[in-house]
C-alpha positions as CSV (number, residue, x, y, z in Angstrom):
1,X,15.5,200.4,-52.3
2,X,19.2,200.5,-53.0
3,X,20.4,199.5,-56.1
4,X,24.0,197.9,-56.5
5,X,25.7,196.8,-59.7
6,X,26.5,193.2,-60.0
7,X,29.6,191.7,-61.4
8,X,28.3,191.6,-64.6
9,X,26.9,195.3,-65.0
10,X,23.3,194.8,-64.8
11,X,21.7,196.6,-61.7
12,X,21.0,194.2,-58.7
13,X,17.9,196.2,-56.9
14,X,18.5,195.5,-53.0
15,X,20.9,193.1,-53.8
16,X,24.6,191.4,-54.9
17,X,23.3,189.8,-57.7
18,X,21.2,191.0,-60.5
19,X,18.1,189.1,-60.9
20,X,19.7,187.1,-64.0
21,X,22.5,186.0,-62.0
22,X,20.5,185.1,-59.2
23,X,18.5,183.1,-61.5
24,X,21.9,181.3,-62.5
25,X,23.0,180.8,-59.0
26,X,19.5,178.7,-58.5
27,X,20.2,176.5,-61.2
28,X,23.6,175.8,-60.9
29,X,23.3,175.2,-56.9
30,X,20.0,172.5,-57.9
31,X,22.8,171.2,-60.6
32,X,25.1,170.3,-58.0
33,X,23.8,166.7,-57.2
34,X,23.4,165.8,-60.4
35,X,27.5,167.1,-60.7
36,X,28.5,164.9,-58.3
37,X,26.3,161.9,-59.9
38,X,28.2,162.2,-63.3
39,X,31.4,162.7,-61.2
40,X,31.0,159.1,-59.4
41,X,30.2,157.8,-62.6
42,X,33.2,159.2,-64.7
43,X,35.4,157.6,-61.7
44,X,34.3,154.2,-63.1
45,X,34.6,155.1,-67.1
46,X,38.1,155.6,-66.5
47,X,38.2,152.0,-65.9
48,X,37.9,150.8,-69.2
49,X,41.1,152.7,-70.7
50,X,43.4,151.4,-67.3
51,X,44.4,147.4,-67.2
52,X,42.7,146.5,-63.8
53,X,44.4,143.6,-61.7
54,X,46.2,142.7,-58.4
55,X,49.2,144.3,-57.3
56,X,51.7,143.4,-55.2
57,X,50.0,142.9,-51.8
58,X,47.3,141.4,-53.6
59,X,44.9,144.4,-53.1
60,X,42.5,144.8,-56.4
61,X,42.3,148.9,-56.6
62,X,39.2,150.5,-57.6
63,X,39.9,152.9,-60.5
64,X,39.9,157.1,-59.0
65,X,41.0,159.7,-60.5
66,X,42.6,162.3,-57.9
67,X,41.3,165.0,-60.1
68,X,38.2,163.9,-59.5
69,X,38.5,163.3,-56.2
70,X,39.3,166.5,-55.5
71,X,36.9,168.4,-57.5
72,X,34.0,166.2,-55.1
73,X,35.9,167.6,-52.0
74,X,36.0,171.2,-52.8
75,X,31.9,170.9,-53.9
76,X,31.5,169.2,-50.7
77,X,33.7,171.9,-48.4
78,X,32.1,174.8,-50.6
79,X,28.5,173.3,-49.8
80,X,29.1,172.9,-46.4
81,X,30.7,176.5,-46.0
82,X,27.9,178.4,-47.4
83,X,25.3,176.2,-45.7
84,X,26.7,176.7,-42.2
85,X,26.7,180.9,-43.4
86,X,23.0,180.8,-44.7
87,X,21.6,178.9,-41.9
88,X,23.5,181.7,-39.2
89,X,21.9,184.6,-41.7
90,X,18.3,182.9,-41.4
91,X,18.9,181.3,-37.9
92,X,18.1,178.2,-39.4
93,X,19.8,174.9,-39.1
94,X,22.2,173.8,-41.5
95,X,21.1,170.9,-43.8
96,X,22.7,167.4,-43.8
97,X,25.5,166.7,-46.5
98,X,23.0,165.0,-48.9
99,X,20.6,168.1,-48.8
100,X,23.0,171.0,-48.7
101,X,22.7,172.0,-52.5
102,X,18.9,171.6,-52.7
103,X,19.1,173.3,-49.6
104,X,21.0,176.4,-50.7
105,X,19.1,176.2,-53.9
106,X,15.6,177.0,-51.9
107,X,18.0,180.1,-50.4
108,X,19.0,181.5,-53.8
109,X,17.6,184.6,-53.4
110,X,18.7,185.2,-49.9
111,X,22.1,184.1,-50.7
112,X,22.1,186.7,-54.1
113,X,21.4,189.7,-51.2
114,X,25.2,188.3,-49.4
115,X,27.8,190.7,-50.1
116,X,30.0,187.3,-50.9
117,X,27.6,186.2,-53.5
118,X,29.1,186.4,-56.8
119,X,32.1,184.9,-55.3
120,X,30.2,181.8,-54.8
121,X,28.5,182.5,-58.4
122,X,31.6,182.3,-59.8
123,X,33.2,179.3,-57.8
124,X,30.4,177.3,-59.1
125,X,31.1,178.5,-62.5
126,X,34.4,177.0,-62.4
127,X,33.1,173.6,-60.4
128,X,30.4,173.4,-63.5
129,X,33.5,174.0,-66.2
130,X,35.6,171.2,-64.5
131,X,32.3,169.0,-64.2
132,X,31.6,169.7,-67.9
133,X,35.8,168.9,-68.8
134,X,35.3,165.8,-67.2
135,X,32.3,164.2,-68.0
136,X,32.6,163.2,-71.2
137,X,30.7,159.9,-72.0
138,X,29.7,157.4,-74.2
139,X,26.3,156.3,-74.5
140,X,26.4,153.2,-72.7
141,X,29.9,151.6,-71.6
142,X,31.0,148.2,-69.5
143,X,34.0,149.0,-67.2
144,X,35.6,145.6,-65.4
145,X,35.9,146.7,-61.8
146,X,37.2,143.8,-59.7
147,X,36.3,140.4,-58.2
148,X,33.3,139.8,-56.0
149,X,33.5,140.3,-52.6
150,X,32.1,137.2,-51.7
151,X,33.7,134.4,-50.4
152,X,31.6,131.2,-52.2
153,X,31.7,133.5,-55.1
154,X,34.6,133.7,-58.2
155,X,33.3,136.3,-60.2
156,X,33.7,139.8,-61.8
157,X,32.2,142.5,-61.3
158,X,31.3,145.2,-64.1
159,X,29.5,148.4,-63.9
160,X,27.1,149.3,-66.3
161,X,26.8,153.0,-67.8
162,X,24.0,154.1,-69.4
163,X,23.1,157.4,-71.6
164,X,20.8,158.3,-68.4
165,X,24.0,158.1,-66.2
166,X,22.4,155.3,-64.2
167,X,25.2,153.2,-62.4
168,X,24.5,149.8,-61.9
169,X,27.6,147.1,-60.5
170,X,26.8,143.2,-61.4
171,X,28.8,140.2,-60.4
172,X,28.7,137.8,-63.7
173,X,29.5,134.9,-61.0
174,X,26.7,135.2,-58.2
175,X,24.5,138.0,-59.9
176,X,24.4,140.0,-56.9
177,X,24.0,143.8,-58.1
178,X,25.2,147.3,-56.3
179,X,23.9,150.7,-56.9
180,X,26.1,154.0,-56.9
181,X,25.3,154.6,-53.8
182,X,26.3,151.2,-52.2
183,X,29.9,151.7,-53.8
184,X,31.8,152.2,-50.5
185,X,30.6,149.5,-49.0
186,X,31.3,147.4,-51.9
187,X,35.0,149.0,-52.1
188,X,35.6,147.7,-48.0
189,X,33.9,144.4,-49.2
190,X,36.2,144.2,-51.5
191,X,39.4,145.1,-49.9
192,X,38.1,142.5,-47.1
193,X,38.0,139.4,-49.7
194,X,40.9,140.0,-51.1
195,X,42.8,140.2,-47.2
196,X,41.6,136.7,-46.7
């Protein structure tokens, strides 16, 4: 049995990580997709503080923050990065996007035994601080987001935040409703309507 020091002085036995840390990494790495929830739904609180309308071109914009944007691409490359390196360690196959952090999570321990380790331990320290900077709601807010997408149809639609984070998009015209997930999809509709 070898026993290393890890980052933060405590002895990791037979690994990178000490067994607190390790512990950490688990959590943080099952955090992740709940991260990129509040993410998605912070891109639409910032919304309600921005005028929302046609510009010239006649394109409605959704509201996006490039910070935000950015902080989901570098989760998504860092996810990715570790998951292709895990699965080549266990000769495993590498998860699909969706499952890469759950995935990784289930690896904790094998990943705390990678001499790259507390790198990652502190990348996601600094994903979880910008997560935590920017998520910063209300308990329940209305954000306008733009016209319906269909044709027969002349309303608005709003997103609904809730306290649970839940993200629900509602025309006030047609009552047709969109989930989170369903928001690029809605964002094409969108961009189509507005072309015709």
């Amino acid at each position: 049995m070898t026993t290393n020091l890890c980052d933060c002085g405590r002895p990791a036995p037979d690994a990178t990580l000490c067994p607190l840390c390790t512990k950490q990494l688990g959590e943080w790495l099952a955090s992740i997709p709940a991260w990129l929830h509040e993410l998605n739904v912070a891109r639409f609180a910032t919304a309600s503080t921005q005028r929302l309308g046609r510009i010239r071109g006649g394109e409605t914009p959704l509201p996006c923050r490039i910070d935000i944007a950015q902080l989901v691409d570098q989760l998504r490359h860092d996810l990715e990065w570790w998951s292709r390196h895990v699965a080549r360690k266990t000769r495993e196959n590498p998860p699909t996007r969706s499952r890469a952090a759950i995935w990784l999570a289930q690896r904790h321990v094998i990943i705390a035994a990678d001499e790259d380790a507390s790198a990652l331990l502190d990348v996601l320290d600094e994903h979880r601080r910008a997560v935590l900077r920017i998520v910063d709601l209300p308990a329940t807010r209305h954000v306008h987001v733009g016209a319906c997408p269909h044709v027969d149809c002349c309303g608005v639609i709003s997103a609904e935040l809730h306290d649970s984070r839940a993200l629900v998009l509602e025309c006030n015209g047609c009552r047709q409703t969109w989930e989170a997930h369903q928001l690029r999809r809605l964002s094409r509709q969108m961009s189509h309507a507005v072309a015709r």
